[in-house]
C-alpha positions as CSV (number, residue, x, y, z in Angstrom):
1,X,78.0,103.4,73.6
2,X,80.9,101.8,71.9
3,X,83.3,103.1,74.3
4,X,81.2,100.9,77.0
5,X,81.0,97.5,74.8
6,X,84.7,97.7,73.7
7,X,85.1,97.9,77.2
8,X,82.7,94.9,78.3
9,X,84.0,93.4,75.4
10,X,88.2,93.3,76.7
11,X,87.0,92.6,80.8
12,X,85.2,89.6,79.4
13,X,87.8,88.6,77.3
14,X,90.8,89.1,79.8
15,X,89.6,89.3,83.5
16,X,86.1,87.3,83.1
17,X,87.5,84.3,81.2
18,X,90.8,84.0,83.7
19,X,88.6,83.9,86.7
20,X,86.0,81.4,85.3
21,X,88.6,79.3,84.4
22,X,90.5,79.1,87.3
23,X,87.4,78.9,89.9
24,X,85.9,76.1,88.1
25,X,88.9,74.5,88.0
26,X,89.6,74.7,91.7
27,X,85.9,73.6,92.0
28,X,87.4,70.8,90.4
29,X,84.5,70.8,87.2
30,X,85.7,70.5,83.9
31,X,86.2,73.0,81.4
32,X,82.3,73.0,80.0
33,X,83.0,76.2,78.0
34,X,79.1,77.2,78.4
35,X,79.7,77.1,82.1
36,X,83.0,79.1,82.1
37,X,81.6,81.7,79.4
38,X,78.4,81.7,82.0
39,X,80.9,82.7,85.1
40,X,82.8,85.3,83.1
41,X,79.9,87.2,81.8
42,X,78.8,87.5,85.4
43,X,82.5,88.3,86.4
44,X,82.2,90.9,83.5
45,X,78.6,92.3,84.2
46,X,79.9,93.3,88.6
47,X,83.2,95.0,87.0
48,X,81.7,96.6,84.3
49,X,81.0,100.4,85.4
50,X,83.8,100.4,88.6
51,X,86.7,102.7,88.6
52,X,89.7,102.2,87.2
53,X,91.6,101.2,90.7
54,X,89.4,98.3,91.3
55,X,89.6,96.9,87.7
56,X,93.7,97.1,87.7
57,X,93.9,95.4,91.0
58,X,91.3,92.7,89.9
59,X,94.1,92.3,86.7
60,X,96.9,91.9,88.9
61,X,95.1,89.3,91.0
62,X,94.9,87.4,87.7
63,X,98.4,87.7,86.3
64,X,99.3,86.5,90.0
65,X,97.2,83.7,89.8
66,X,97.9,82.4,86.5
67,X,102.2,82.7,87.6
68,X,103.8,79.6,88.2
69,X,104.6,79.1,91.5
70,X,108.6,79.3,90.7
71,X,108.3,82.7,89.4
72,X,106.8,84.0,92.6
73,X,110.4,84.5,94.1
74,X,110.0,81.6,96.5
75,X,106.5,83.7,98.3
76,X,104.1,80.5,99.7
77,X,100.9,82.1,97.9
78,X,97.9,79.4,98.7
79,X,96.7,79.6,95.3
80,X,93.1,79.3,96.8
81,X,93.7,82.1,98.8
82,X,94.4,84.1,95.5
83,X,91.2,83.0,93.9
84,X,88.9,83.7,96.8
85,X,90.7,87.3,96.9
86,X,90.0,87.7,93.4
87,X,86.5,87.0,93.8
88,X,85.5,88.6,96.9
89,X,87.2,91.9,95.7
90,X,84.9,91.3,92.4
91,X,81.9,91.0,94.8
92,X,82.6,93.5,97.7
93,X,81.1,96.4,95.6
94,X,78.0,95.0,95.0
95,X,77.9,93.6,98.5
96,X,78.4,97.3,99.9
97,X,75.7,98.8,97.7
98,X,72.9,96.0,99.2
99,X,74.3,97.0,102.4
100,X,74.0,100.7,102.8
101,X,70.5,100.6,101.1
């Protein structure tokens, strides 16, 4: 049991919050830290009993988000493209498992 809210506990703090953060501000609302802390425990809650694969590549979709673009080695990344990426590999799980029922 505290394996699993240790667990909850880091995704919220690292992959929920970066996600939040950056979709609201591409949504172009201000930080309203209710609002943000809102998105990243629903972030938190769909990641929170996948495997290991889909968490680590969720975590390197947000270290690649939050780069500058200069350290990118000159790669044209649409930083929208990025963010929708990052959330529709959050969502595709859940998406699948309404599907195949």
């Amino acid at each position: 049991m505290v394996k699993y809210a240790l667990y909850a506990v880091v995704l919220f703090l690292t992959i929920g919050i970066t996600i939040a953060r950056e979709t609201l501000g591409q949504l172009g609302l201000d930080s309203n830290y209710l609002l943000m802390a809102v998105l990243a425990l629903a972030v938190t809650s769909l990641l929170a009993h996948r495997n290991l694969f889909l968490i680590g590549l969720v975590s390197a979709l947000c270290v690649i988000v939050n780069l500058p673009p200069d350290s990118l080695g000159g790669l044209q990344i649409d930083h929208d493209l990025l963010i929708a990426a990052l959330l529709g590999i959050t969502v595709l799980p859940m998406v699948h498992r309404v599907v195949v029922r």
